[in-house]
MDAnalysis code that builds the backbone (N, CA, C; Angstrom):
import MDAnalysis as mda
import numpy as np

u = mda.Universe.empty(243, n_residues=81, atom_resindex=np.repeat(np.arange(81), 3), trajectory=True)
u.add_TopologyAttr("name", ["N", "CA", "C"] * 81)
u.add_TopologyAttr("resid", np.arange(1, 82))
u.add_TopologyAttr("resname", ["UNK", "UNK", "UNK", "UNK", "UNK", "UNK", "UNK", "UNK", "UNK", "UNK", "UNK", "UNK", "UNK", "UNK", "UNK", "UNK", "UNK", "UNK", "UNK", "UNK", "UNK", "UNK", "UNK", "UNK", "UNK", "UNK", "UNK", "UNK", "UNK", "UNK", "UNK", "UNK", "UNK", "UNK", "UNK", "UNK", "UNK", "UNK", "UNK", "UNK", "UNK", "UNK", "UNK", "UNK", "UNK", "UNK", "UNK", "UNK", "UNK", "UNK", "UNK", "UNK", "UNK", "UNK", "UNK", "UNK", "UNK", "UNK", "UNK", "UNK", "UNK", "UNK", "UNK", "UNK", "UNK", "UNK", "UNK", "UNK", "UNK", "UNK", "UNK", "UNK", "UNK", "UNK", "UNK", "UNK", "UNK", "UNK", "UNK", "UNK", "UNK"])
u.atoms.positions = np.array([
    [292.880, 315.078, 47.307],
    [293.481, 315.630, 48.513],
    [292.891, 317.008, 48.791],
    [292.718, 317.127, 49.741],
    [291.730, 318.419, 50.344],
    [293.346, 319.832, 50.774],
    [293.034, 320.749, 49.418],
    [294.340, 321.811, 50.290],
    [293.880, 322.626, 50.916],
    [294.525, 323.557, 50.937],
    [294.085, 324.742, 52.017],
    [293.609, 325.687, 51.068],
    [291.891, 325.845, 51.758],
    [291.411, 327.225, 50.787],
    [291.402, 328.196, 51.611],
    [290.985, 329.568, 50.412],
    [290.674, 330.760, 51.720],
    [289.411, 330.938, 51.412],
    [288.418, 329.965, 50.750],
    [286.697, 330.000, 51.038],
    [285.732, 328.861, 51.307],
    [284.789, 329.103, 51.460],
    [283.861, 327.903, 52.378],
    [283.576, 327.356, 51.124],
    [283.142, 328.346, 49.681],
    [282.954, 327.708, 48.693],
    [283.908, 326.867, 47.537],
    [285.241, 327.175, 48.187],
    [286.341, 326.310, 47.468],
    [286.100, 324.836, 48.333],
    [286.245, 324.984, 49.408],
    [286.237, 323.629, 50.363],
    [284.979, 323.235, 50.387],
    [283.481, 323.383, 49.710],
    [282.523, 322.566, 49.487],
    [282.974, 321.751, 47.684],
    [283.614, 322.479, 47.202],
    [284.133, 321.972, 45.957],
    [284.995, 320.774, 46.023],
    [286.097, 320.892, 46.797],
    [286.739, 320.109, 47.382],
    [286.241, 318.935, 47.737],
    [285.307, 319.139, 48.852],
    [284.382, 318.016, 49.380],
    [283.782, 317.211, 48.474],
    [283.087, 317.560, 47.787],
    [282.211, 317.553, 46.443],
    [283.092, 316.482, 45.456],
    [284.281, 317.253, 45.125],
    [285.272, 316.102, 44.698],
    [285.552, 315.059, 45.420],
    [285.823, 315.065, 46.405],
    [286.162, 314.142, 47.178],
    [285.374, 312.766, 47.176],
    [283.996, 313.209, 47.751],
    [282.906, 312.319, 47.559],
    [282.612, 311.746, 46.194],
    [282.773, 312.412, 44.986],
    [283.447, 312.166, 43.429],
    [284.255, 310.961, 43.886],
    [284.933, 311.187, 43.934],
    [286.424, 310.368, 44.049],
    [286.097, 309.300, 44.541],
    [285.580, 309.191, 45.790],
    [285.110, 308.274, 46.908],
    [284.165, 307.019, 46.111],
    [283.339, 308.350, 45.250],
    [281.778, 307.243, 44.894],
    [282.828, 305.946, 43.328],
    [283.543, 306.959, 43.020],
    [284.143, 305.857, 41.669],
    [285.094, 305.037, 42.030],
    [286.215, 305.094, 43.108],
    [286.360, 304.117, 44.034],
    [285.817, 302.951, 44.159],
    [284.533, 303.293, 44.531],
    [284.060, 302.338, 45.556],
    [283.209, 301.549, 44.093],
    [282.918, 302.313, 43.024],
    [281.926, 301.483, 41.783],
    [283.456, 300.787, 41.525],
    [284.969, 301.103, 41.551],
    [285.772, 300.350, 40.456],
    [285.859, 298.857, 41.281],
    [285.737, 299.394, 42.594],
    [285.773, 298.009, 43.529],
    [284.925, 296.992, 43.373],
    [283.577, 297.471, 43.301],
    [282.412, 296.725, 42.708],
    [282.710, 296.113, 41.819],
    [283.043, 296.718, 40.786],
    [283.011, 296.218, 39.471],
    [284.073, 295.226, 39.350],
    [285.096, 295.501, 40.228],
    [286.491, 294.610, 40.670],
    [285.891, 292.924, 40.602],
    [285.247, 293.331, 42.016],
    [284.427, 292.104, 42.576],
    [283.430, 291.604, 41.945],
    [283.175, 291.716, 41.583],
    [282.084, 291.225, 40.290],
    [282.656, 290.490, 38.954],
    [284.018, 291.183, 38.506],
    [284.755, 290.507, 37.436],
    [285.668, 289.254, 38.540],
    [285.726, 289.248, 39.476],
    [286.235, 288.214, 40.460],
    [285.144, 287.101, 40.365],
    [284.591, 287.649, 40.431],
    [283.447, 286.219, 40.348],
    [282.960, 285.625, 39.782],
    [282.671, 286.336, 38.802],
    [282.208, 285.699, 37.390],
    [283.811, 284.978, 36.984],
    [284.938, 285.375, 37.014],
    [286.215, 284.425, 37.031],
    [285.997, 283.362, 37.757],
    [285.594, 283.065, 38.953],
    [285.533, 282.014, 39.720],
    [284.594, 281.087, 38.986],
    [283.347, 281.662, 38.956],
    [282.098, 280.592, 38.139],
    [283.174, 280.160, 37.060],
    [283.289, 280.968, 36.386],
    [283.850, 280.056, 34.892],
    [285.132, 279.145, 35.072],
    [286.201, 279.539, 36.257],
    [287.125, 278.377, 36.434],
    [286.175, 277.109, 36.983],
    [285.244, 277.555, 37.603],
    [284.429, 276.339, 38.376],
    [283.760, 275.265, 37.297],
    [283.028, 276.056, 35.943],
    [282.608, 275.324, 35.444],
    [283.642, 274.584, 33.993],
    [284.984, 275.021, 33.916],
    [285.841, 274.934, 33.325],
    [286.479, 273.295, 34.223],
    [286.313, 273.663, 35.644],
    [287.137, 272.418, 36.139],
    [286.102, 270.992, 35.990],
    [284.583, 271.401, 35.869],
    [283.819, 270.612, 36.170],
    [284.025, 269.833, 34.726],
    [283.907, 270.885, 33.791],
    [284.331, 270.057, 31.931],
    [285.128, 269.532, 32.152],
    [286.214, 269.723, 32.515],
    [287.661, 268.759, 32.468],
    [287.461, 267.943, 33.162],
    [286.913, 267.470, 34.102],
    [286.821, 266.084, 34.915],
    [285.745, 265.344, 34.217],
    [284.872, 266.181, 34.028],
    [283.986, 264.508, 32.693],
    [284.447, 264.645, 31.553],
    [285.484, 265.320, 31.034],
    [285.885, 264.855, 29.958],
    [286.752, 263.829, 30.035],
    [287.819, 264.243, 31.234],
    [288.507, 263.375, 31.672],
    [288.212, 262.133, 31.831],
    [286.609, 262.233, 32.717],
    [286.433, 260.592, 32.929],
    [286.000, 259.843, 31.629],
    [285.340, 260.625, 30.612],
    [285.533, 259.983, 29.431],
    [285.835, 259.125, 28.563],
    [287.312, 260.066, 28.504],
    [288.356, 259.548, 28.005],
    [288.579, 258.208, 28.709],
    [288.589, 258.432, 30.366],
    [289.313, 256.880, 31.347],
    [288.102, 255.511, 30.470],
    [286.527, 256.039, 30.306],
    [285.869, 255.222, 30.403],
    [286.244, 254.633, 28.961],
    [286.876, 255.683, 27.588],
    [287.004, 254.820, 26.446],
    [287.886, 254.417, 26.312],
    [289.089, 254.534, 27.367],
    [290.272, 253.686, 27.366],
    [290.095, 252.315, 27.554],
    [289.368, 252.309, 28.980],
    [289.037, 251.162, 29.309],
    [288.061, 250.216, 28.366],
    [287.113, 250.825, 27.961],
    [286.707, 250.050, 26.687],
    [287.582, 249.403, 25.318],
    [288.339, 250.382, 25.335],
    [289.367, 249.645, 24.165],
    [290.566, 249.371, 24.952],
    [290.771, 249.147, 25.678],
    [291.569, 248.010, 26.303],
    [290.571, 246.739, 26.573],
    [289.765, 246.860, 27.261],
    [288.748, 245.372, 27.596],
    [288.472, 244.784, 26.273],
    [288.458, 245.308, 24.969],
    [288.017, 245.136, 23.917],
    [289.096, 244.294, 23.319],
    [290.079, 244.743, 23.187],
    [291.630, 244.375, 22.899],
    [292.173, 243.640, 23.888],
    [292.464, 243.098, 25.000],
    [292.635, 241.972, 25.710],
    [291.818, 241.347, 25.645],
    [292.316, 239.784, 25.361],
    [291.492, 238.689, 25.259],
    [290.900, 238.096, 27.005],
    [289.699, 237.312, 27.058],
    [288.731, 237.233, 27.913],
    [289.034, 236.449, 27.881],
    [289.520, 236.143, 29.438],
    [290.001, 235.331, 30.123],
    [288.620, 233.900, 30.927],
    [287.668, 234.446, 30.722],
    [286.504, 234.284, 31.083],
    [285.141, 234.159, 29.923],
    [285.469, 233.387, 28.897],
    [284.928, 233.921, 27.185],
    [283.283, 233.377, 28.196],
    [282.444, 234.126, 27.588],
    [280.878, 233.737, 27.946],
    [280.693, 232.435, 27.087],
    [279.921, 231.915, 27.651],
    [279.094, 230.477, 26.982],
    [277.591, 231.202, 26.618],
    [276.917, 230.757, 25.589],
    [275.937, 231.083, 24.828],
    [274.870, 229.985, 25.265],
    [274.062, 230.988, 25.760],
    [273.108, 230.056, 26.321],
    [271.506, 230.087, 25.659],
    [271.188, 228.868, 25.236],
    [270.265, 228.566, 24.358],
    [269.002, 228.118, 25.103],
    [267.928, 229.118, 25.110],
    [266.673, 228.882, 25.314],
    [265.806, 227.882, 24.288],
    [264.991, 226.721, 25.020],
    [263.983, 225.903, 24.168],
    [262.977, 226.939, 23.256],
])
């Protein structure tokens, strides 16, 4: 906050701070936004693991279920001369 001086060289000090103030501001914001994003990538690639793991899992369910129900449809063995 800029108070009331009684010199030009207190209120370039002032200023001086100010612009201080201003410049680390504006880096914590940066740096804000930057830890925002790199959060986003990693939920992104966090959601992408969980859905092929997920499908995974669906695909070895389904294997040991098809495996474990009997075939309704048993193959015939077919014999080449």
């Amino acid at each position: 906050m800029i108070k009331q001086s009684s010199t030009i060289e207190e209120l370039q000090n002032q200023l001086i701070s100010s612009h201080r103030d201003f410049d680390l501001a504006i880096e914590r914001q940066k740096k804000s936004a930057s830890e925002a994003e790199e959060a986003r990538i990693f939920a992104e690639d966090l959601e992408r693991s969980f859905n092929n793991l997920q499908r995974t899992v669906l695909r070895i369910q389904d294997k040991i279920s098809s495996h474990n129900s009997p075939n309704p449809y048993p193959s015939k063995r077919v014999s080449f001369p």
